[in-house]
N, C-alpha and C positions, 0 to 999 in steps of 0.2 A: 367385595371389599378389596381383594388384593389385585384387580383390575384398576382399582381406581387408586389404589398408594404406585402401584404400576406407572397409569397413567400419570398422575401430579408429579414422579420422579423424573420420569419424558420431558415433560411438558418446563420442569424448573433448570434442567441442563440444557435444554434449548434455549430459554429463554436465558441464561446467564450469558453462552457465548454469545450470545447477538450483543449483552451489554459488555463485554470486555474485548471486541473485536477490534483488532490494529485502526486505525486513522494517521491521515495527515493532511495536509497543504502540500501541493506543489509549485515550489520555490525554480525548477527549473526546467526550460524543455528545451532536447535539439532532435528538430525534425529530421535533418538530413542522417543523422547517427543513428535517431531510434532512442536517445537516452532520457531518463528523467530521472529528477530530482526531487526526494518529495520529504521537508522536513515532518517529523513523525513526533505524533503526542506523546509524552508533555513537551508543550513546546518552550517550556522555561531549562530545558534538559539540552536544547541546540543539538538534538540527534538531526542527523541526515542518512538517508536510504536512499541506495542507488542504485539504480536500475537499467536496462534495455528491454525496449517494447519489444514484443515479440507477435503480436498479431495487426492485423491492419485495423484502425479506429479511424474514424469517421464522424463527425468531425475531430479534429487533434487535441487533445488534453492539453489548457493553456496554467500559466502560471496564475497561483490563487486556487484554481480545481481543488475542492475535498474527494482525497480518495480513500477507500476504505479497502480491507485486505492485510494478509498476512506480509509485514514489513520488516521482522525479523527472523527472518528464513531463509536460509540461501536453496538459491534452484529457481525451478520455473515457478508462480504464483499468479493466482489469477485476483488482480484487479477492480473496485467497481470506481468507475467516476461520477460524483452525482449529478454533477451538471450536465451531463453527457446524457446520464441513466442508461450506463451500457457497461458490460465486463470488458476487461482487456487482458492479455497476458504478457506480465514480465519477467524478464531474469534478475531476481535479484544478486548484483554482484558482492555490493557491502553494505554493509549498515550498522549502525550508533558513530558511523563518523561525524569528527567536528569538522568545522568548515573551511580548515586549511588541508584536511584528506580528503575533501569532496573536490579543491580546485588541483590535489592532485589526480584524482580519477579522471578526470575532465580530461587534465593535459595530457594523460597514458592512453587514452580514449582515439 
C-alpha cells in the first residue's frame, strides 16, 4: 500500500510539471548573432524572452516555431523546438520584457 500512495505521489508531480512548463512562439530570429526572440505565454501579457543560442541547431528555429522550456530563468537553459523535434541550448539574457526593451536589446546586441 505505501508503494503505491509512493508511486501515485511520483507519478502526480511528474505529471503536473509537464502541464505547467514554460511555452512560447518565436517572434524573432538573427542567425548571424545567435539571438532569439520568443514571445512567452500568455500571450495576451505581450511578455518577451530573450535569448542567445548557445549550441549549433540544424535546421535553424524560424519565426512562428513553438518552443517550450524554462523562459523565465536567467543562465544557460536548454530549449525544445517542436517543429524542429530537437533540444537546443540558450542563454537567457532577459525576460517579461515589453517590446520597446526587446528593440533595445536588439540595438545593445
Amino acid at each position: 500500500m505505501k508503494k503505491l500512495i509512493v508511486l501515485l505521489f511520483i507519478l502526480m508531480l511528474s505529471v503536473s510539471s509537464i502541464c505547467f512548463a514554460d511555452y512560447g512562439t518565436i517572434v524573432y530570429v538573427d542567425e548571424s548573432k545567435d539571438l532569439i526572440v520568443v514571445q512567452s505565454y500568455p500571450y495576451y501579457m505581450d511578455y518577451f524572452t530573450c535569448a542567445e543560442i548557445q549550441s549549433i541547431i540544424y535546421p535553424y528555429p524560424e519565426p512562428g516555431d513553438i518552443i517550450y522550456g524554462p523562459m523565465t530563468r536567467y543562465a544557460s537553459n536548454q530549449w525544445y523546438a517542436e517543429r524542429l523535434n530537437q533540444n537546443f541550448n540558450v542563454w537567457v539574457d532577459e525576460y517579461w520584457l515589453s517590446k520597446d526593451q526587446v528593440f533595445d536589446w536588439l540595438s545593445n546586441k
